[in-house]
Backbone as XML, in Angstrom:
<?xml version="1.0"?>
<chain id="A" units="angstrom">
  <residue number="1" name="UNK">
    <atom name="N" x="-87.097" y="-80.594" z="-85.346"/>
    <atom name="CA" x="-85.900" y="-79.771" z="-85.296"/>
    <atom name="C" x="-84.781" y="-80.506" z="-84.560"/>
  </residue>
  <residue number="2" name="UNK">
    <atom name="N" x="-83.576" y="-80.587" z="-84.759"/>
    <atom name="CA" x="-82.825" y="-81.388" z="-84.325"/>
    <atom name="C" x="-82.023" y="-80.634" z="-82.914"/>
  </residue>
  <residue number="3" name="UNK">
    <atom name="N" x="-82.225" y="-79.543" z="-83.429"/>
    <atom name="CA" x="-81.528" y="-78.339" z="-82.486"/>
    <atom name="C" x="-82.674" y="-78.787" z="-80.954"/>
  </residue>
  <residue number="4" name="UNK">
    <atom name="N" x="-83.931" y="-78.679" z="-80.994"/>
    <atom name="CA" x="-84.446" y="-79.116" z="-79.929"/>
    <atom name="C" x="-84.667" y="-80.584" z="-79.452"/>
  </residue>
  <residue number="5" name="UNK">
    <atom name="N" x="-84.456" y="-81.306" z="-80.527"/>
    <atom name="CA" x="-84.285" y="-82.879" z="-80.057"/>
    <atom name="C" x="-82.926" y="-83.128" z="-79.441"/>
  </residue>
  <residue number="6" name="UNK">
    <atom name="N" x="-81.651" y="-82.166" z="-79.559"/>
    <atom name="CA" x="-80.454" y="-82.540" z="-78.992"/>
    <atom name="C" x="-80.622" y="-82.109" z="-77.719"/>
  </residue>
  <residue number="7" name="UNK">
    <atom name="N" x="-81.376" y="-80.719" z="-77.224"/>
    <atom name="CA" x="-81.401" y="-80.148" z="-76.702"/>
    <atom name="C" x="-82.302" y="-80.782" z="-75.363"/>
  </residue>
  <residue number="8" name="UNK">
    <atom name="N" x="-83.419" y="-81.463" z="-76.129"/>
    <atom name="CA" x="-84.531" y="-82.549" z="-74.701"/>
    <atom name="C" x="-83.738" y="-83.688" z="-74.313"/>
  </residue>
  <residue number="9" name="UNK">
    <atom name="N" x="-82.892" y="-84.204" z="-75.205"/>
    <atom name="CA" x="-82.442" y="-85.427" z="-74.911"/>
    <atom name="C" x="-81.095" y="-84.859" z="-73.889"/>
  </residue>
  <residue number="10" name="UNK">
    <atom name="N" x="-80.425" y="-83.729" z="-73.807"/>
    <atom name="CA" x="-79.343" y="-83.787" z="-73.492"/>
    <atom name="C" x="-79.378" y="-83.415" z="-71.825"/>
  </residue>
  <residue number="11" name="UNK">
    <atom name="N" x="-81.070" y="-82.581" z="-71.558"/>
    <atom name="CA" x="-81.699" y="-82.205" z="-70.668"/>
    <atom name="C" x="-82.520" y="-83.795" z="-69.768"/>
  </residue>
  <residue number="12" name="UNK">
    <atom name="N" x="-82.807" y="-84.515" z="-70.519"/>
    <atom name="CA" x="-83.249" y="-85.658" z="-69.744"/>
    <atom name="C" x="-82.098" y="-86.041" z="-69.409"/>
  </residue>
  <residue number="13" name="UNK">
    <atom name="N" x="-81.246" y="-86.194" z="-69.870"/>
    <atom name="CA" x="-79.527" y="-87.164" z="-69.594"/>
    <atom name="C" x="-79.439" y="-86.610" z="-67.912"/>
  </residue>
  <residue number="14" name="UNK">
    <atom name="N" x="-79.123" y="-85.211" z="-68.310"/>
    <atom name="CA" x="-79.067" y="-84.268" z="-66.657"/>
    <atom name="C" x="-79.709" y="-84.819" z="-65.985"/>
  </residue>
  <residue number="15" name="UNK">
    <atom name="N" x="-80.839" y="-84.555" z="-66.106"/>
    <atom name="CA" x="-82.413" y="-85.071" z="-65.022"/>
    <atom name="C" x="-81.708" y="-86.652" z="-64.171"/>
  </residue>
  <residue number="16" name="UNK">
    <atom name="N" x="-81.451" y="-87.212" z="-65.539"/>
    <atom name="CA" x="-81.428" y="-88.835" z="-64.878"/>
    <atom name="C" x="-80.152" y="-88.534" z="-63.827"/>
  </residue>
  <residue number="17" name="UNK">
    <atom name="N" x="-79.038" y="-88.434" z="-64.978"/>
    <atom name="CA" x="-78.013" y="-88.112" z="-63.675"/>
    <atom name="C" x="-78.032" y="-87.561" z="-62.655"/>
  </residue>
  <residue number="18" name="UNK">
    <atom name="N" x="-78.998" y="-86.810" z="-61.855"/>
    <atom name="CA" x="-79.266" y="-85.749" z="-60.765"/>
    <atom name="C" x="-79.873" y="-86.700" z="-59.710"/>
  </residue>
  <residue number="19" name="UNK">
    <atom name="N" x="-80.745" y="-87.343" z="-60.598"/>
    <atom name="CA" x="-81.480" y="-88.264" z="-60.139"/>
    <atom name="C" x="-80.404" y="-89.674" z="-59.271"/>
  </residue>
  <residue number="20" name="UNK">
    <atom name="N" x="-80.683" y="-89.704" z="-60.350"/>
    <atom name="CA" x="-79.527" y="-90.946" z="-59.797"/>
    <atom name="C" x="-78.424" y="-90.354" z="-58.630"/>
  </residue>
  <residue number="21" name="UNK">
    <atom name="N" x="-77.875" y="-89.467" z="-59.020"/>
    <atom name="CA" x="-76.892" y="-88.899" z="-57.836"/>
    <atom name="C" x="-77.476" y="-88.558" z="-56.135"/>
  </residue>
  <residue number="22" name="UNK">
    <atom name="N" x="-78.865" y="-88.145" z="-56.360"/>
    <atom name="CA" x="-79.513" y="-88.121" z="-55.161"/>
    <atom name="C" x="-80.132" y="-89.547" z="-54.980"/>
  </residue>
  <residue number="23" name="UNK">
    <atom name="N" x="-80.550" y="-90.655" z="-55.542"/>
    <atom name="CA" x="-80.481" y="-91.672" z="-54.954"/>
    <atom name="C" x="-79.191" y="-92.195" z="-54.230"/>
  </residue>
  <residue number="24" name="UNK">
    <atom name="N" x="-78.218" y="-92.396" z="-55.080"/>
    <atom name="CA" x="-76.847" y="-93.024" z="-54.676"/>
    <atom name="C" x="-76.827" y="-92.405" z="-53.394"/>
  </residue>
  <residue number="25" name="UNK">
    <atom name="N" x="-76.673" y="-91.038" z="-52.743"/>
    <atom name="CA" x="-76.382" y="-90.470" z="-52.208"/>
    <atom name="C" x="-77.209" y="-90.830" z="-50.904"/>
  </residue>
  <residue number="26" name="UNK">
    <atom name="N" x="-78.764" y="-90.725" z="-51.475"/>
    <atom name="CA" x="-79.804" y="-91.347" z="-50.034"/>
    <atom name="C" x="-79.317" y="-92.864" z="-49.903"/>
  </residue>
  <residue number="27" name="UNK">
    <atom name="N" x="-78.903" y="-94.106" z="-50.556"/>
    <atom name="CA" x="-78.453" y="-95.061" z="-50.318"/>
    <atom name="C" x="-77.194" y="-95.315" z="-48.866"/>
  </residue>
  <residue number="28" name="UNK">
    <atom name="N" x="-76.195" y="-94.130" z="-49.144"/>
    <atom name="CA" x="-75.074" y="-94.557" z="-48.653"/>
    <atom name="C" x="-75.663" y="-93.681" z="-47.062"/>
  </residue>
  <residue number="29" name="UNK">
    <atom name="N" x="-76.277" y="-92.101" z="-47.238"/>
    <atom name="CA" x="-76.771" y="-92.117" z="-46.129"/>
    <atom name="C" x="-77.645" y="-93.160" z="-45.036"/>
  </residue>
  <residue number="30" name="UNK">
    <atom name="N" x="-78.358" y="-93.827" z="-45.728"/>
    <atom name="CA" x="-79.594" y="-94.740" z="-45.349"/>
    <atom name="C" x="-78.377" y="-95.860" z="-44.213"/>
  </residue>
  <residue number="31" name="UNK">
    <atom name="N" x="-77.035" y="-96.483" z="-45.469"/>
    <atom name="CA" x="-76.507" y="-97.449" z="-44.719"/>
    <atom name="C" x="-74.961" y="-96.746" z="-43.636"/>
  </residue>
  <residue number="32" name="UNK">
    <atom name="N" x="-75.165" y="-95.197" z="-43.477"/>
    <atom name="CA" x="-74.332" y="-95.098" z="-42.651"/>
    <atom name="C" x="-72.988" y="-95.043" z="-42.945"/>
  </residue>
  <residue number="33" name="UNK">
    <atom name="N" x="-72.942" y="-95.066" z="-44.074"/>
    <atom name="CA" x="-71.541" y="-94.223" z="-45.077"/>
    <atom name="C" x="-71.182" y="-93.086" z="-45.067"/>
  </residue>
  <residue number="34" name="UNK">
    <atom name="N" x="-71.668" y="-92.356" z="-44.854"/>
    <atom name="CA" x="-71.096" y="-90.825" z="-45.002"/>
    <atom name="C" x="-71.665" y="-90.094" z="-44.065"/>
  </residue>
  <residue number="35" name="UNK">
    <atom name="N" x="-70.973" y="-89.043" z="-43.726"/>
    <atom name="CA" x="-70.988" y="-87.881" z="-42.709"/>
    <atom name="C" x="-71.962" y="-86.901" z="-42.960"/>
  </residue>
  <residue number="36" name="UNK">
    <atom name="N" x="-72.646" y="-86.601" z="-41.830"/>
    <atom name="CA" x="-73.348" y="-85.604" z="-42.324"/>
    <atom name="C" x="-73.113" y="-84.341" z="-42.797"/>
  </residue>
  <residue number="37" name="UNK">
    <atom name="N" x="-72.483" y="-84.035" z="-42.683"/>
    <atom name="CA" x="-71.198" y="-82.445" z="-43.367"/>
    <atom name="C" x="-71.174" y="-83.098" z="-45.200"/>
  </residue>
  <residue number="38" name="UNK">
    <atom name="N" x="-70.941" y="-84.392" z="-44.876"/>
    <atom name="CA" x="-70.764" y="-84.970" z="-47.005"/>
    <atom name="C" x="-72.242" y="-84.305" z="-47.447"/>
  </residue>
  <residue number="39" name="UNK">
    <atom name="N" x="-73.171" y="-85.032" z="-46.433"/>
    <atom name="CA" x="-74.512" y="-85.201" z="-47.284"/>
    <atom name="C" x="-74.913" y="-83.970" z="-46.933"/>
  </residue>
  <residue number="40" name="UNK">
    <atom name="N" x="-74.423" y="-82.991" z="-46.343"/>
    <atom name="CA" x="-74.998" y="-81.433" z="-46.705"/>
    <atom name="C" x="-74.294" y="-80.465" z="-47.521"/>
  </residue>
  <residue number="41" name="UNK">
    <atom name="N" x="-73.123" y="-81.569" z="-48.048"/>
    <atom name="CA" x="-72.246" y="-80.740" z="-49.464"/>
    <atom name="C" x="-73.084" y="-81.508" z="-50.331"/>
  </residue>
  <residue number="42" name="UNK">
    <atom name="N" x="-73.320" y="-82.571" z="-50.703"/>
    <atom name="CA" x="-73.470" y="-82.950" z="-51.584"/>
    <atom name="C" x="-75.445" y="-82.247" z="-51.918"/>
  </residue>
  <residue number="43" name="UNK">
    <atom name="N" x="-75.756" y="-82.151" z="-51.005"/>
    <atom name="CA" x="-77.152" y="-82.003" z="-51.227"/>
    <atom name="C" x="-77.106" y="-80.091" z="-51.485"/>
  </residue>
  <residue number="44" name="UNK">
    <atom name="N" x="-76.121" y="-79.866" z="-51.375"/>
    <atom name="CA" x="-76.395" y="-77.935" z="-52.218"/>
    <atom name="C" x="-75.700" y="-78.180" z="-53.423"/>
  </residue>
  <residue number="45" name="UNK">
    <atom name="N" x="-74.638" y="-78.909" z="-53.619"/>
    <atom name="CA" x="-74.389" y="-79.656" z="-55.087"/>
    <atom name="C" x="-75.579" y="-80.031" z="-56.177"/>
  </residue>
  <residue number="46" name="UNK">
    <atom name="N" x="-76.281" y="-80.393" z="-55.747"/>
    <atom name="CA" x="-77.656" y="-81.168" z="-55.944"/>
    <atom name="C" x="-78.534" y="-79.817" z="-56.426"/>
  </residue>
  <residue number="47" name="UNK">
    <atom name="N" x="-78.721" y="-78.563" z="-55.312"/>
    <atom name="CA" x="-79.569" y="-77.762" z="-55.118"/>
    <atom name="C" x="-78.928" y="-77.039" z="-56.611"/>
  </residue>
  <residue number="48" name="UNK">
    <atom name="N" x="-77.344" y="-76.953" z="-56.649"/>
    <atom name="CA" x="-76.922" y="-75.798" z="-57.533"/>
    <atom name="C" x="-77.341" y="-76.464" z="-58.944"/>
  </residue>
  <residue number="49" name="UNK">
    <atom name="N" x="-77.355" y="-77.406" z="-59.361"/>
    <atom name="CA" x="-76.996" y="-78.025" z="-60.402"/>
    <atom name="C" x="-78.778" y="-77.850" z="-60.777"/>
  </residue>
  <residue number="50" name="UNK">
    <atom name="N" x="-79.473" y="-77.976" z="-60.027"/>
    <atom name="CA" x="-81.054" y="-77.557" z="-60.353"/>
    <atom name="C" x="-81.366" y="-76.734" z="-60.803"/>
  </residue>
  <residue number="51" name="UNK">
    <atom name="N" x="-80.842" y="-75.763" z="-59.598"/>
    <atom name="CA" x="-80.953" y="-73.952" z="-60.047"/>
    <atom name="C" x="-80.350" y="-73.449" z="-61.312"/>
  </residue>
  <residue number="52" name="UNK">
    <atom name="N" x="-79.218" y="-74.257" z="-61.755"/>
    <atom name="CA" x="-78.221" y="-74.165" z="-62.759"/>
    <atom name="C" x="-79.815" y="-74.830" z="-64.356"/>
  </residue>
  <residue number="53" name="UNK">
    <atom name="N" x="-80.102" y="-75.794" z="-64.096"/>
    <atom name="CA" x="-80.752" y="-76.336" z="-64.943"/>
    <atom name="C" x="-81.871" y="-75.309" z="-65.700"/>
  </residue>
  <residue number="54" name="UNK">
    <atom name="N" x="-82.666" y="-74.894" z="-64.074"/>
    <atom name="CA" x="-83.970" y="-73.671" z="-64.273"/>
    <atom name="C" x="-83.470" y="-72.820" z="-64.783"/>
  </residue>
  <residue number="55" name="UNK">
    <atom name="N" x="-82.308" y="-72.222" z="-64.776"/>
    <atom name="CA" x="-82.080" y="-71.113" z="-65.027"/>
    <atom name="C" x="-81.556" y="-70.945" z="-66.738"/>
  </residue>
  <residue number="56" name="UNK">
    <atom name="N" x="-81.050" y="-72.470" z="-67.098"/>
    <atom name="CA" x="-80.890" y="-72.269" z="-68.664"/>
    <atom name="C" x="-82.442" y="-73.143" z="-69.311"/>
  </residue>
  <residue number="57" name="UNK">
    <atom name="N" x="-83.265" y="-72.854" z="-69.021"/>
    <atom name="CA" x="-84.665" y="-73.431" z="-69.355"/>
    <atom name="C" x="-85.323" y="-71.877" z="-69.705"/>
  </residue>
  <residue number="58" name="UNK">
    <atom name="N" x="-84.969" y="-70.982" z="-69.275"/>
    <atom name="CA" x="-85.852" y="-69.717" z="-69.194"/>
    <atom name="C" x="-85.483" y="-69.640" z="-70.385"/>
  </residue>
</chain>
């Protein structure tokens, strides 16, 4: 079905990007780039975009 092959592929894309965004993110924390106030916006950014994900999976 193409409707669900657009649909896994467009859902892994997310995944990676999330992914990747919480690496980048542990990177710049690790070397002392950013504030901790960034990395506790960016990490409910992180949280919403999950919850956002689960919630169109149901």
């Amino acid at each position: 079905m193409p409707v669900t092959n657009d649909y896994d592929r467009i859902n892994s894309s997310f995944e990676r990007a999330v992914i990747k965004m919480r690496e980048s993110l542990q990177y710049l924390a690790d070397n002392g780039k950013v504030s901790d106030k960034f990395i506790a916006i960016q990490n409910l950014i992180i949280k919403n975009l999950i919850d956002y994900q689960a919630q169109t999976e149901m």
